[in-house]
KOLKOL-433562 format. One record per residue: x, z, y of N, C-alpha, C in turn; residue number from 1; residue in one letter. Coordinates in Angstrom, 1 decimal. Layout:
N
NODE;n_east;n_up;n_north;ca_east;ca_up;ca_north;c_east;c_up;c_north;seq;type
NODE;X;Z;Y;X;Z;Y;X;Z;Y;NUM;a
...
END
This chain:
109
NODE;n_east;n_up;n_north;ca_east;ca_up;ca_north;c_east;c_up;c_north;seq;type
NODE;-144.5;94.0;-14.4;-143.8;94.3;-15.7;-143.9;93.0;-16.5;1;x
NODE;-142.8;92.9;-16.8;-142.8;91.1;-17.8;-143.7;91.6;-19.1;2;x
NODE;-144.6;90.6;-19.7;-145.0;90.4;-20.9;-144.5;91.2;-22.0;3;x
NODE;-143.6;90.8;-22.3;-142.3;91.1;-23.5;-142.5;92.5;-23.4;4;x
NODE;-142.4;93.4;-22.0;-142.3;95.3;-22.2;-143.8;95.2;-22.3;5;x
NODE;-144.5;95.2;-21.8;-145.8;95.3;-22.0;-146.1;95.4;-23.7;6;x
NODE;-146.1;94.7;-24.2;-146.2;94.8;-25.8;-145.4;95.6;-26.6;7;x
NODE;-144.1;96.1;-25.7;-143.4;97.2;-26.6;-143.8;98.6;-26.0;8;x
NODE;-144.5;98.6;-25.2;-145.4;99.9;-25.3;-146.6;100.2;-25.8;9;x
NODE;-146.3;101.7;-26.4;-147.2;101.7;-26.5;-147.9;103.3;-26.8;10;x
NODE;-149.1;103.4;-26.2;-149.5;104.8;-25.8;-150.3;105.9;-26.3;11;x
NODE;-150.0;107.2;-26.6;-151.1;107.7;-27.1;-151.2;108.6;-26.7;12;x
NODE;-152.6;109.4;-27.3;-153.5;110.4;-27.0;-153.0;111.5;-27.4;13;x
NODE;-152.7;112.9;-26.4;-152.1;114.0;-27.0;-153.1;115.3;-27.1;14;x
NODE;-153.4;116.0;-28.0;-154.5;116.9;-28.0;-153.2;118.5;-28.0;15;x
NODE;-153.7;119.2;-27.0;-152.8;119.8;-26.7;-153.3;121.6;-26.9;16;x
NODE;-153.2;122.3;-27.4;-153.5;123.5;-28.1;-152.6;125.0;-27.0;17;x
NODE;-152.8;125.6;-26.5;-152.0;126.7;-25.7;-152.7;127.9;-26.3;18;x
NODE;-151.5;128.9;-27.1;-152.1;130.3;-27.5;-150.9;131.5;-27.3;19;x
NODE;-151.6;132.2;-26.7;-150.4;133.6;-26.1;-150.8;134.6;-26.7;20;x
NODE;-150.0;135.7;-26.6;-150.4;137.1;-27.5;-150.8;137.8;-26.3;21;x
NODE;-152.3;137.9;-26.8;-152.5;139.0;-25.5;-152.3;140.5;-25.9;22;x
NODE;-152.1;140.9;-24.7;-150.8;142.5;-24.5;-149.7;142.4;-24.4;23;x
NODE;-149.1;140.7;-24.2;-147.6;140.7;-25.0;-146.8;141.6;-24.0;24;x
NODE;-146.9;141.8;-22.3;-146.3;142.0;-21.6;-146.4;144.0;-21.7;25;x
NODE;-146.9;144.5;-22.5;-147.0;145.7;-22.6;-146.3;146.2;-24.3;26;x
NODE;-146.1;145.4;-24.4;-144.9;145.6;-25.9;-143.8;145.8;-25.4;27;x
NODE;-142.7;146.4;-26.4;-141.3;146.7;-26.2;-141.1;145.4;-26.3;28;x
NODE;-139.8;145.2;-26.2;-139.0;144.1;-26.0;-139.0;143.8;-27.6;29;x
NODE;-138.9;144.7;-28.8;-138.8;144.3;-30.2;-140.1;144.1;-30.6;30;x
NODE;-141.0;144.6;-30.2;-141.8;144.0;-30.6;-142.6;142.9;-29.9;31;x
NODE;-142.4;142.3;-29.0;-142.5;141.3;-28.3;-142.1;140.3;-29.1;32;x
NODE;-140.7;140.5;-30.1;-139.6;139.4;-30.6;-140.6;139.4;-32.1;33;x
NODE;-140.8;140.4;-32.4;-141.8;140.6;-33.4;-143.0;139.5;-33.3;34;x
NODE;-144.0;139.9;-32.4;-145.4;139.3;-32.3;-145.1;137.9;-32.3;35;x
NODE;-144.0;137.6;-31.2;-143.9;135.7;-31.3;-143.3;135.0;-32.5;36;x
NODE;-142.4;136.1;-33.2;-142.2;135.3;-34.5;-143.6;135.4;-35.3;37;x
NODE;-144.2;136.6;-35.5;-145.4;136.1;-36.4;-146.0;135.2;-35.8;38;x
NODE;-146.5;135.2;-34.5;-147.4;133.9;-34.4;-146.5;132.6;-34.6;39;x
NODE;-145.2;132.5;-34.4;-144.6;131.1;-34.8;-144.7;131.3;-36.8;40;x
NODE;-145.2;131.9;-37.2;-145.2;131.7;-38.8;-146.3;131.8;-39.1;41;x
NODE;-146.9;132.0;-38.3;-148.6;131.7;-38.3;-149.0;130.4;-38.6;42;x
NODE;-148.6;130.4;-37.2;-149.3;128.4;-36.7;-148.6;127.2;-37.9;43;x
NODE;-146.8;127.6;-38.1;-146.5;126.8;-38.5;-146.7;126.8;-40.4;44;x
NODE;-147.6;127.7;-40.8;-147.7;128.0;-42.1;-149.8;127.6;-42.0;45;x
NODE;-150.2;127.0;-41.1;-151.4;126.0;-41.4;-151.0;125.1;-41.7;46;x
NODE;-152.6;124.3;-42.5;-152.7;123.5;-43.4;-151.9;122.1;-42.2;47;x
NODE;-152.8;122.3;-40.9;-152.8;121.1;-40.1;-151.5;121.1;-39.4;48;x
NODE;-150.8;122.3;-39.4;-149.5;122.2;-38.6;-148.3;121.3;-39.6;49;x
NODE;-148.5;121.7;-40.5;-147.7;121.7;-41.6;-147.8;119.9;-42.2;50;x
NODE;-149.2;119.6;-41.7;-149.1;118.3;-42.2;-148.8;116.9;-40.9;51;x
NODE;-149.0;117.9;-39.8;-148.9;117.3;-38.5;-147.6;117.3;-38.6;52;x
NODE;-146.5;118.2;-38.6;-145.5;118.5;-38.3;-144.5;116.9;-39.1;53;x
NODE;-145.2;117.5;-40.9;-144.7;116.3;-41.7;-144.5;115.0;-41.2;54;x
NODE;-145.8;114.5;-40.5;-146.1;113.0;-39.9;-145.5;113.1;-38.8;55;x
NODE;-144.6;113.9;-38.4;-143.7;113.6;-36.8;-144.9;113.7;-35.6;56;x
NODE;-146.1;114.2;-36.0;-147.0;114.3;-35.1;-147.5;115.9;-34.2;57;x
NODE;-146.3;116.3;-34.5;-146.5;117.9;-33.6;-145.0;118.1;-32.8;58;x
NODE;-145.8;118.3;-31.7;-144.5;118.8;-30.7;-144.8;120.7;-30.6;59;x
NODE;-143.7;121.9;-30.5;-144.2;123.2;-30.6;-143.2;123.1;-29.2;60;x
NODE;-143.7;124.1;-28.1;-143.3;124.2;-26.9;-143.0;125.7;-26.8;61;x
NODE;-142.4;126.6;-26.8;-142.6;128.0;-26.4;-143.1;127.8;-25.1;62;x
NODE;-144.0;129.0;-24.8;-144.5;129.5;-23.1;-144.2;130.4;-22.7;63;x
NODE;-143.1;131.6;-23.2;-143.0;132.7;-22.8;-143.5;134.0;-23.9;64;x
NODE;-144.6;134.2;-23.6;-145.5;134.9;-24.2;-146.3;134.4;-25.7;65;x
NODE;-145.9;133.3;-25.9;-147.1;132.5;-27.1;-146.1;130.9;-27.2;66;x
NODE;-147.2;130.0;-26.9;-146.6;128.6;-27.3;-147.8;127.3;-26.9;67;x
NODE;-147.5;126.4;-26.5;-148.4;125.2;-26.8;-148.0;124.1;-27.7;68;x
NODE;-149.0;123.9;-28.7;-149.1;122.7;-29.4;-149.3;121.7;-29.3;69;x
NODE;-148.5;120.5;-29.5;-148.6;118.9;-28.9;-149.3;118.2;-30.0;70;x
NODE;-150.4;117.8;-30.8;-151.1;117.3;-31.6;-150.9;115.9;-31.2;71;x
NODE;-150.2;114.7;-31.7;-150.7;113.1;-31.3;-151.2;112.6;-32.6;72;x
NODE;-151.6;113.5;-33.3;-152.9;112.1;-34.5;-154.1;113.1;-34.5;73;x
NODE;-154.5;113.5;-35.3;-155.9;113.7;-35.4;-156.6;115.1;-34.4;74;x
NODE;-157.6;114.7;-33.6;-158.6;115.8;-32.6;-158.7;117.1;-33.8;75;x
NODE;-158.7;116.7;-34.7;-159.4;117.6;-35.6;-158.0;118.9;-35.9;76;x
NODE;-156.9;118.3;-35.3;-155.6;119.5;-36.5;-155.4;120.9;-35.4;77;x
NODE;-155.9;120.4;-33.8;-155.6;121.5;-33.0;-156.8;122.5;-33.4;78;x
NODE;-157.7;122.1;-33.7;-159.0;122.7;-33.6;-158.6;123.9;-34.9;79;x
NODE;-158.3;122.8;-35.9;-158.0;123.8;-37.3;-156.9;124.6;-37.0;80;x
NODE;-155.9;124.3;-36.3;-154.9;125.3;-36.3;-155.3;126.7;-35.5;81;x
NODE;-156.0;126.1;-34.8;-156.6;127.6;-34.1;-157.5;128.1;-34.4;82;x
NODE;-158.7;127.6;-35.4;-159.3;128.5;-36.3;-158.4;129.1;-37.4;83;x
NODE;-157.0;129.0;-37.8;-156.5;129.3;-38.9;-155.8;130.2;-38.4;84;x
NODE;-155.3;130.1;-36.9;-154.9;131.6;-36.4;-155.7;132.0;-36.2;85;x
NODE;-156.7;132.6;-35.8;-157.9;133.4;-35.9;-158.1;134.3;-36.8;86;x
NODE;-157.6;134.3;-37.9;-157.5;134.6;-39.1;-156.4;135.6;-39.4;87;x
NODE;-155.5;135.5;-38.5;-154.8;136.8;-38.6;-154.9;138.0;-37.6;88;x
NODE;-156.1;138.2;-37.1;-156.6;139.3;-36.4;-156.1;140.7;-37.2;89;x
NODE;-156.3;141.1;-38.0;-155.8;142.6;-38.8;-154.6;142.9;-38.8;90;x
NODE;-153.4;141.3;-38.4;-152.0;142.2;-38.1;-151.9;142.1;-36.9;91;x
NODE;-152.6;141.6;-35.8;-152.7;141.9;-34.2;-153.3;143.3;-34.0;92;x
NODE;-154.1;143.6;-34.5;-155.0;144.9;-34.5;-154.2;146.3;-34.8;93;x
NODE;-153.6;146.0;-36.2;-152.2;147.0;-36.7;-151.2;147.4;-35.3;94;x
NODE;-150.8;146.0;-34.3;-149.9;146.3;-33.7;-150.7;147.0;-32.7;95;x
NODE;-151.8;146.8;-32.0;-152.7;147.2;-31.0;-152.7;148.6;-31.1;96;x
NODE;-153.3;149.3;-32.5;-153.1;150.2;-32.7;-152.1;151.6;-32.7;97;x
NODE;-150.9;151.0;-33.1;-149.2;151.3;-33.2;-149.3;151.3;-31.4;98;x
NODE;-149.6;150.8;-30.9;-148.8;150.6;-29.3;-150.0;151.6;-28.4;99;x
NODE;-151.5;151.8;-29.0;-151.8;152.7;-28.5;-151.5;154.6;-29.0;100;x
NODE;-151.2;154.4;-30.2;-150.6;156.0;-30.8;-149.5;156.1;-29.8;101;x
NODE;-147.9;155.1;-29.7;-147.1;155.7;-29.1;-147.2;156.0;-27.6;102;x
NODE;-148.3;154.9;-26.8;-149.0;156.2;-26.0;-149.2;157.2;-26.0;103;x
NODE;-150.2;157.2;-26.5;-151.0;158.4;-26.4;-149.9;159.9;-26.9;104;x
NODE;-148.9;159.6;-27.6;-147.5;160.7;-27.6;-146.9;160.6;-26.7;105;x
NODE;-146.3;159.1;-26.2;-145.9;159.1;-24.6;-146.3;160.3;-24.3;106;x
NODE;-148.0;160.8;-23.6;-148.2;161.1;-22.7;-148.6;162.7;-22.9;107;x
NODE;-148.2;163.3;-23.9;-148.1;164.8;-24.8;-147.0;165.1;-24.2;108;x
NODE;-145.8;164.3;-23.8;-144.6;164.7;-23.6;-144.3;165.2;-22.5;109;x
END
């Protein structure tokens, strides 16, 4: 490689974050569309997404079930984003709950 490209590249470090809703495969189809939007208004309503995002420094991937986060500046923003979802455990729990009731009537029927 000539000199000249050599110095117009140039490379960085990606810290890379993967979070899925666990159960998602046992939700209705609406609430499947449910869970992924709250967690996409989760992640993107932290402090570090939000500032990552600003600085052109977040890539958001859907996976299916959840998403992976592309972090290329600070080690520190994946870490915080996923302590800052952590934090919304009480409306994962609400749905957990809801999807074991309509069971448990499912199975009255």
């Amino acid at each position: 490689m000539p000199d000249e490209q050599k110095t117009q590249l140039r490379l960085e470090i990606a810290h890379v974050l993967f979070m899925d809703i666990v159960g998602y495969s046992k939700l209705l189809i609406d609430e499947q569309s449910e869970a992924l939007h709250e967690l996409n208004q989760i992640v993107r309503n932290t402090e570090a997404a939000r500032t990552a995002e600003a600085a052109s420094q977040l890539i958001i991937l859907p996976t299916g079930d959840g998403m992976a986060l592309v972090f290329t500046g600070s080690v520190e923003d994946p870490v915080e984003s996923g302590a800052s979802r952590g934090r919304c455990e009480p409306a994962r729990e609400h749905r957990r709950r809801r999807h074991q009731h309509r069971a448990a009537s499912d199975g009255l029927r």
